[in-house]
LUMGUGU-510467 format. One line per 8 residues: number of its first residue (from 1); their letters; for each residue x negated, y negated, z of C-alpha. Coordinates in Angstrom, 1 decimal, decimal comma, always signed. Each point is the difference from the previous one (the first is absolute). Example, Ala and Ser with C-alpha at 12.3 -4.5 7.8 and 13.67 -1.06 7.14 Angstrom:
1) AS) -12,3/+4,5/+7,8; -1,4/-3,4/-0,7
! end
This chain:
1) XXXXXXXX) -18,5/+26,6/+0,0; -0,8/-2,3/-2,3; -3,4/+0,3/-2,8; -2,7/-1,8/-0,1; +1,9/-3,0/-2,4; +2,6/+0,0/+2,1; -1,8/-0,7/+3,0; -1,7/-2,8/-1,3
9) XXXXXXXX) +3,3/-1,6/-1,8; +1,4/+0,4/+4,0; -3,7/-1,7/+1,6; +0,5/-2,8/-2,4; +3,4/-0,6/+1,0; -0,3/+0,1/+3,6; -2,8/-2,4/-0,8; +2,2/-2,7/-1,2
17) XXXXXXXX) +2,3/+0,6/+3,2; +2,7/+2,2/-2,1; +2,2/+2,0/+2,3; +1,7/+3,2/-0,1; -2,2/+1,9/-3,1; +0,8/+2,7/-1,1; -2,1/+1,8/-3,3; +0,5/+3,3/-2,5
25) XXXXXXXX) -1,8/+0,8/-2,5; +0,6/+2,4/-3,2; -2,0/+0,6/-3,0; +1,6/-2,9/-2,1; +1,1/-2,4/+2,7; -1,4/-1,5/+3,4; +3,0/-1,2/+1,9; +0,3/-2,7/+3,0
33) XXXXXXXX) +2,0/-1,8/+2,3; -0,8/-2,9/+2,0; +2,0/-2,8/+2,3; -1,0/-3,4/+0,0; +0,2/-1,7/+3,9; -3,0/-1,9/-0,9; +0,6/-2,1/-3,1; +3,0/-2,8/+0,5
41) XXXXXXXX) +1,0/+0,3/-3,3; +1,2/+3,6/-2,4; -2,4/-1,2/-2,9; -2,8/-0,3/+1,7; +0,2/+2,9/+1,9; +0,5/+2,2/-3,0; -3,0/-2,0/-1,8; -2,1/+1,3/+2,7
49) XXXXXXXX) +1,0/+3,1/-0,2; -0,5/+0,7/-3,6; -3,3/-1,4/+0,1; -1,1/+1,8/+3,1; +1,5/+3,4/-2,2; -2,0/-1,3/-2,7; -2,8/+0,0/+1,5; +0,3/+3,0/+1,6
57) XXXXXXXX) -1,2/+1,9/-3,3; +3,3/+2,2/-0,3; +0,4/+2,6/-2,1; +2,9/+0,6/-3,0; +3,0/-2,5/+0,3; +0,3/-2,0/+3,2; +3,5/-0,7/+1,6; +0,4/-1,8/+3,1
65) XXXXXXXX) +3,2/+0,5/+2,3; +0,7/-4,2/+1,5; +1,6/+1,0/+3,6; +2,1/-2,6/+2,4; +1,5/+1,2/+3,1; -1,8/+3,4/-1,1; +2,7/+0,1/-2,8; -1,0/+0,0/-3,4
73) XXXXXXXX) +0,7/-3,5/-2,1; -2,2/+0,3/-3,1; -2,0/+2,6/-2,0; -3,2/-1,9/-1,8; -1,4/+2,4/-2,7; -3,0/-0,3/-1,9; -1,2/+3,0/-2,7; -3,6/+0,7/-0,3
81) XXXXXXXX) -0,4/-1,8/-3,1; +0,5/-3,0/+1,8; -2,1/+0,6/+2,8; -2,7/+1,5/-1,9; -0,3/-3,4/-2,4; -0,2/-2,6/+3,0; -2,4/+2,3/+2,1; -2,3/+0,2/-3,7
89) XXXXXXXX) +0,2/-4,0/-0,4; +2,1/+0,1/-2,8; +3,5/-1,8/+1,5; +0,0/-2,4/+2,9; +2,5/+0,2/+3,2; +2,3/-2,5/-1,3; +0,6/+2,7/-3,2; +0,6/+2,8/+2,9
97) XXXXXXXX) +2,7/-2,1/+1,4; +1,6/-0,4/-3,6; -0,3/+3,3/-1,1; +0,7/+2,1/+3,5; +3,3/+1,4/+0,5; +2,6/-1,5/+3,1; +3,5/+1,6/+0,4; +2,0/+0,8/+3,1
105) XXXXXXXX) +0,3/+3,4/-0,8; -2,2/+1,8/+2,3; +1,6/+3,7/-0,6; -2,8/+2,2/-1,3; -2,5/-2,1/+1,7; +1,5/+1,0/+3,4; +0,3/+3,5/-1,2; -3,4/+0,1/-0,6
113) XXXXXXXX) -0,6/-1,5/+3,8; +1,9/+2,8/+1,1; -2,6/+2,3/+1,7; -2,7/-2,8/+0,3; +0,1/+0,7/+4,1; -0,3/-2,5/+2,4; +0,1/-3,9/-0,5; -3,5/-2,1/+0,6
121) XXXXXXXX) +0,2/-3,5/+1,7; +3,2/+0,9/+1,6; +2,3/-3,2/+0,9; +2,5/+2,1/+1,8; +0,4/-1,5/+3,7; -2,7/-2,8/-0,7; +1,6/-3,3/+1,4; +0,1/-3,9/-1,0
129) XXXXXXXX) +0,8/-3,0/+1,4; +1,0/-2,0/-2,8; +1,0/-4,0/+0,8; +2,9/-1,4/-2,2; +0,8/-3,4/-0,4; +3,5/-0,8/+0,1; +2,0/-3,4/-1,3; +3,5/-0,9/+0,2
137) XXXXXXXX) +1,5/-2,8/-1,7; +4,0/-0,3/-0,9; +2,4/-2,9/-0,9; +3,3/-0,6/-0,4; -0,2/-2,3/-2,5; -1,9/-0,8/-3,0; -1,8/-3,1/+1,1; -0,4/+0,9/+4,1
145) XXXXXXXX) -2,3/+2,2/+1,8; +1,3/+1,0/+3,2; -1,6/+3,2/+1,8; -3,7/+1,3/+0,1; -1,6/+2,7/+1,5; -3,7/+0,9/-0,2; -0,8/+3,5/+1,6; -3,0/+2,1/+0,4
153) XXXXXXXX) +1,1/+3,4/-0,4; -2,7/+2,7/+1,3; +0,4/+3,9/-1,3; -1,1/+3,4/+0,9; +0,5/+2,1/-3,1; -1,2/+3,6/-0,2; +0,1/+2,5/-2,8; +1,0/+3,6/+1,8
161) XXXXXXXX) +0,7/+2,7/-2,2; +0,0/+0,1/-4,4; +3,0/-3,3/-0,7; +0,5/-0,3/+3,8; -0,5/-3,6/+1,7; +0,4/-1,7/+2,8; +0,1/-3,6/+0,6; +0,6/-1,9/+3,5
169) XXXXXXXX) +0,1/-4,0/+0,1; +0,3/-2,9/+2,4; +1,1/-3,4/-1,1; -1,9/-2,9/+1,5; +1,6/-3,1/-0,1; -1,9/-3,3/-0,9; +2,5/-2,8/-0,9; +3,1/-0,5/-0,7
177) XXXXXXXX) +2,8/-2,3/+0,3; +2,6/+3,0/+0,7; +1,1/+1,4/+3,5; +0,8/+3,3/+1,2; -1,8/+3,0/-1,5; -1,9/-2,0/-2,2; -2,2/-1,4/+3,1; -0,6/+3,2/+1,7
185) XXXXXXXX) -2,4/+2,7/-0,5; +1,7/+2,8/-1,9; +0,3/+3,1/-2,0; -0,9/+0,0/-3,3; +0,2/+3,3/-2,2; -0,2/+3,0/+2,0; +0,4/+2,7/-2,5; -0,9/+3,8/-0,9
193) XXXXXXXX) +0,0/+0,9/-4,1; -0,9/+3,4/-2,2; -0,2/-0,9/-3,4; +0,4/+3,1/-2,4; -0,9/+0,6/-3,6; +2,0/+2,4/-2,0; -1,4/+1,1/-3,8; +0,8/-2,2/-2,7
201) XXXXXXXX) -0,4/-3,2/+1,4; +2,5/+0,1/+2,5; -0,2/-1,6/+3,3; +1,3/-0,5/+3,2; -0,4/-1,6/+3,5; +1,9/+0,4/+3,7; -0,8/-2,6/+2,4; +1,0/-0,9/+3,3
209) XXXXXXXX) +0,2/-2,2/+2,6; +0,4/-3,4/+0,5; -0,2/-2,6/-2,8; -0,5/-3,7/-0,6; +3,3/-2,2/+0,1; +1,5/+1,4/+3,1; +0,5/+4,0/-1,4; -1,0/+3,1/+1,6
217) XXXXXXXX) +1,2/+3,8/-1,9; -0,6/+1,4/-3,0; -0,7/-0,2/-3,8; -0,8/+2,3/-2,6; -1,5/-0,7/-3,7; -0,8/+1,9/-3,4; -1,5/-1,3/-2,4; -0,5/+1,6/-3,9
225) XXXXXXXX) -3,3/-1,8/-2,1; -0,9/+0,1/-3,2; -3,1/+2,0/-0,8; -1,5/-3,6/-1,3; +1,3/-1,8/+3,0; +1,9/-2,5/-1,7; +3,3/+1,0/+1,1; +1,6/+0,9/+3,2
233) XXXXXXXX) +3,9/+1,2/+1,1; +0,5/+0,2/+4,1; +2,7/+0,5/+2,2; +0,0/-1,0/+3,8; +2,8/+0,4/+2,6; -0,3/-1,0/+3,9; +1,7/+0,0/+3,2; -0,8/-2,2/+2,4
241) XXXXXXXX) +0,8/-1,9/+3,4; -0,5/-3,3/+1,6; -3,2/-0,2/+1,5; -1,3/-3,4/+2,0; -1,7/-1,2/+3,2; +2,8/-2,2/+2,0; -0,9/-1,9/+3,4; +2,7/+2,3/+1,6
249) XXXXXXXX) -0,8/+3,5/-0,6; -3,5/+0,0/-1,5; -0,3/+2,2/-3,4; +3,5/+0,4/-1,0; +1,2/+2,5/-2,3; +3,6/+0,1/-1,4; +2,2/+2,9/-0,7; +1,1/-0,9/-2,8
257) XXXXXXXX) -1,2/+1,6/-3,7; +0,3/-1,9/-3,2; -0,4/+1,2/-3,0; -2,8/-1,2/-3,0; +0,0/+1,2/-3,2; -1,9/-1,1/-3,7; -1,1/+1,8/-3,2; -3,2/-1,9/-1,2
265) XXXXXXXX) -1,6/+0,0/-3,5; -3,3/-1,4/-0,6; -1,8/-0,9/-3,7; -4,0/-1,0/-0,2; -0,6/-1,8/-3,0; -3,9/+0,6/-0,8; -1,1/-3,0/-2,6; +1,2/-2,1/+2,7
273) XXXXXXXX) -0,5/+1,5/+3,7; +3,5/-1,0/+0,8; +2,6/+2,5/+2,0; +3,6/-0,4/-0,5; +1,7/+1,3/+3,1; +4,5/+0,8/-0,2; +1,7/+1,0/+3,1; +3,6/+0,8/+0,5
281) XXXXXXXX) +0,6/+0,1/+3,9; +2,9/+0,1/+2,7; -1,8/-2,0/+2,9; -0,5/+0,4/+3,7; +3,7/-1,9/+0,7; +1,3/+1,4/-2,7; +0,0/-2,2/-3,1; -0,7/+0,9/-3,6
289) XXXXXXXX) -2,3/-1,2/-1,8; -2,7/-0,1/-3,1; -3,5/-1,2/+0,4; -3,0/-0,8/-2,8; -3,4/-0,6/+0,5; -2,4/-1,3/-2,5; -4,2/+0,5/+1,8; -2,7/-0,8/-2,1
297) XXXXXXXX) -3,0/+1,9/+1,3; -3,5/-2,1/-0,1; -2,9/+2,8/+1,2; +1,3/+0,2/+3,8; +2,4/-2,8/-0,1; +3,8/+0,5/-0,7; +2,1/-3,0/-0,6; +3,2/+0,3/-1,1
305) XXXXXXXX) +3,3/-1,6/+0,0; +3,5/+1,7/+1,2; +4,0/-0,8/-0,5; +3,0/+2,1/+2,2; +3,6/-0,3/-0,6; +2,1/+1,7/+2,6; +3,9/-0,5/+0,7; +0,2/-3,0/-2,0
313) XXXXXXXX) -3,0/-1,8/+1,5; -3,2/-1,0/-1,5; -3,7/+0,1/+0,8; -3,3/-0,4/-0,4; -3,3/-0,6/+0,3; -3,9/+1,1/-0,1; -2,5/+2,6/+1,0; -3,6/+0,6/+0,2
321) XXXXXXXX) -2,6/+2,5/+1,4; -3,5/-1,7/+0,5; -3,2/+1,9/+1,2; -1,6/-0,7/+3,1; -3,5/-0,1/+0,5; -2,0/+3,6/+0,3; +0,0/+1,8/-3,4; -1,6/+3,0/+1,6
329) XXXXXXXX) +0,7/+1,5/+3,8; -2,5/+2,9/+0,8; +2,0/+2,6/+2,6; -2,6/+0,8/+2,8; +1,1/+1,9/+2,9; +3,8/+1,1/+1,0; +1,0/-3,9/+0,4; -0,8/-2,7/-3,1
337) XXXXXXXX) +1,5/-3,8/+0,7; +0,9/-1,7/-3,1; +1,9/-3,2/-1,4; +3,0/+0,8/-2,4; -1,4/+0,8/-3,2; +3,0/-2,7/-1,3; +1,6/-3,0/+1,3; +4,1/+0,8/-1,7
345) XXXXXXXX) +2,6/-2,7/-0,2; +3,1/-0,7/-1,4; +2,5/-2,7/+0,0; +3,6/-0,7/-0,3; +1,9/-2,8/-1,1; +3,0/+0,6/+2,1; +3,3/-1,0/-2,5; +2,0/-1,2/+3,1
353) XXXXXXXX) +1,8/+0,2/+3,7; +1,6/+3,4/-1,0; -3,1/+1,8/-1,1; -1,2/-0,6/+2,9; +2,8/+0,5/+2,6; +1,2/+4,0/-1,9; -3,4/+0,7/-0,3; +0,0/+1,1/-3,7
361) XXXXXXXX) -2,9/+1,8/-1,6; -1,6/+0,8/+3,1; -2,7/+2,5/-0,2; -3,0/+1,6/+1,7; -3,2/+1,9/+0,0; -1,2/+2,7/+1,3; -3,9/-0,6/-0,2; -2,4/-3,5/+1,0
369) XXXXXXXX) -1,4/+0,0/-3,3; +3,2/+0,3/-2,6; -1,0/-2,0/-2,9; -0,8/-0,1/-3,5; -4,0/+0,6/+0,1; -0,5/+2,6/+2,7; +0,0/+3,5/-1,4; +0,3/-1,6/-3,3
377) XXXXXXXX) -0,6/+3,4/-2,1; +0,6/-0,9/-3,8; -2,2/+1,4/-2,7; +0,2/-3,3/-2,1; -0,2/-2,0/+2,7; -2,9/+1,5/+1,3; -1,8/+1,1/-2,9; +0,3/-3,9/-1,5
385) XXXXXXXX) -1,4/-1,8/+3,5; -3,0/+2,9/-0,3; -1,1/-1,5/-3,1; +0,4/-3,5/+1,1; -2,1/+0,4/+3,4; -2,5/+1,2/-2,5; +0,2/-2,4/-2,1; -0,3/-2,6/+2,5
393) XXXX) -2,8/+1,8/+1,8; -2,1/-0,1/-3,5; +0,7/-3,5/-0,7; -1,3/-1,4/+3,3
! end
């Protein structure tokens, strides 16, 4: 059970719609962990955490646990110097943000979570209907625009056990100028995923099911992060089938597996909030190839620019990740309906005939909101967009 400053570190939580809380307590060191559902963005989520912890009048040094999926992301730790000075008047919030600690290490924090007993403001088998908006432009030359699609793409997602996730969509179409699958009502991702986290900021994901781009099977992922977050090393492999809705014989699904393959390497550069992305891959129809990706991350907006060579061929284009109205989206009940918390995009300037014709670089995902600021968890990213909201907030 948790003591009395426990409880009220958990009742303040809850209170800012925090999920899945969990609390210890020792002589020297009150310990919490928290999920944001409620908050669209990571930074904000953790500001209002820590100032819910804050004032929650804690005891000792004060570390906080950052959950997604109910796996741990971040460890936020502040010593009871610092606390003690901004609850006496002598240091503001923004001088908490600065001084506060933010790794991905999470170690001894979990090991101190160990025996903390059961989670409060569970998320397990709590259900939303999350709408995605979907666009779909592609040419086959540099001057011409020639196929659109605009889609409203509807999901049930529902976390089930600690990492585990399942996601079930229906693609709506809306216009377009293409035939066949692209006019009927459709599958979209269908898929089951555990996500695991091994000590020492390792890793790793299983998901499957059926994906965007026509696949349905399997992929797994590790990833290794720095304990500052600025760099990460990942590996993916997949095997996959042919997966479309024909006129003939209704949700078709080939045989076939191909194989997909990359190594990924990923570098945040702080002064600047810009990600540099490398990825050496063997693609769905088995081309090679090496993609970079340069995102510049504004708050909640990722823009960013991208360039793939692959068998000879070149490519390229841009990407962005925009919010969409609703910064906050209380759960109440089993069933919560919601907007996508971004609108994601990217687009290709197709090099020629034969990139398109063989297909090269073809990917997919495995999850409606893939992109560059959902789940964003890193500790200069977010520590530097705390301070700025505040900022912000004081100079209105």
């Amino acid at each position: 059970m948790c003591g009395t400053v426990n409880a009220q570190v958990t009742k303040g939580l809850k209170a800012i719609g925090m999920e899945n809380i969990q609390c210890a307590q020792t002589p020297e060191t009150t310990t919490v962990s928290f999920e944001n559902n409620v908050y669209r963005s990571t930074y904000n989520g953790v500001g209002k955490a820590v100032d819910a912890c804050l004032k929650s009048h804690t005891e000792g040094n004060l570390q906080l646990v950052v959950l997604e999926n109910r796996m741990p992301r971040l460890c936020v730790s502040l010593p009871d110097t610092l606390t003690e000075a901004y609850r006496n008047g002598e240091i503001g919030l923004q001088q908490v943000y600065e001084r506060m600690g933010i790794s991905v290490d999470t170690d001894k924090a979990m090991e101190a979570l160990r025996d903390a007993g059961k989670e409060e403001a569970s998320s397990a088998w709590k259900m939303d209907l999350v709408v995605y908006p979907g666009l779909f432009l592609e040419n086959n030359t540099f001057a011409e625009l020639y196929t659109y699609a605009v889609n409203l793409n509807p999901a049930v997602e529902m976390d089930l056990w600690k990492g585990g996730k399942v996601t079930a969509q229906v693609v709506f179409p809306i216009a377009t100028n293409l035939g066949g699958e692209m006019k009927k009502i459709r599958p979209g991702i269908i898929a089951l995923s555990q996500d695991v986290r091994f000590r020492h900021n390792l890793f790793g994901k299983v998901t499957v099911g059926n994906f965007t781009n026509n696949r349905i099977g399997a992929q797994v992922e590790m990833k290794y992060r720095s304990d500052n977050g600025r760099l990460e090393l990942g590996a993916l492999l997949g095997s996959t089938g042919f997966s479309a809705v024909t006129a003939e014989d209704g949700w078709y699904i080939g045989t076939r597996q191909r194989f997909n393959a990359a190594v990924t390497a990923s570098l945040y550069e702080p002064h600047t909030n810009i990600q540099f992305d490398l990825k050496a891959s063997r693609y769905v129809y088995g081309d090679y190839g090496v993609r970079g990706d340069c995102t510049r991350h504004f708050g909640e907006y990722a823009i960013g620019l991208y360039g793939i060579y692959t068998n000879g061929e070149i490519n390229g284009g841009f990407h962005f990740a925009i919010p969409l109205p609703g910064k906050k989206w209380s759960r109440k009940g089993f069933l919560r309906v919601k907007p996508a918390d971004y609108f994601a995009w990217a687009y290709g300037m197709v090099a020629d005939g034969k990139y398109i014709e063989e297909q090269m670089g073809r990917t997919y995902n495995t999850r409606p909101d893939d992109n560059r600021s959902s789940g964003f968890y890193q500790p200069d990213y977010i520590r530097y967009f705390l301070i700025k909201e505040l900022q912000k907030e004081k100079s209105k």
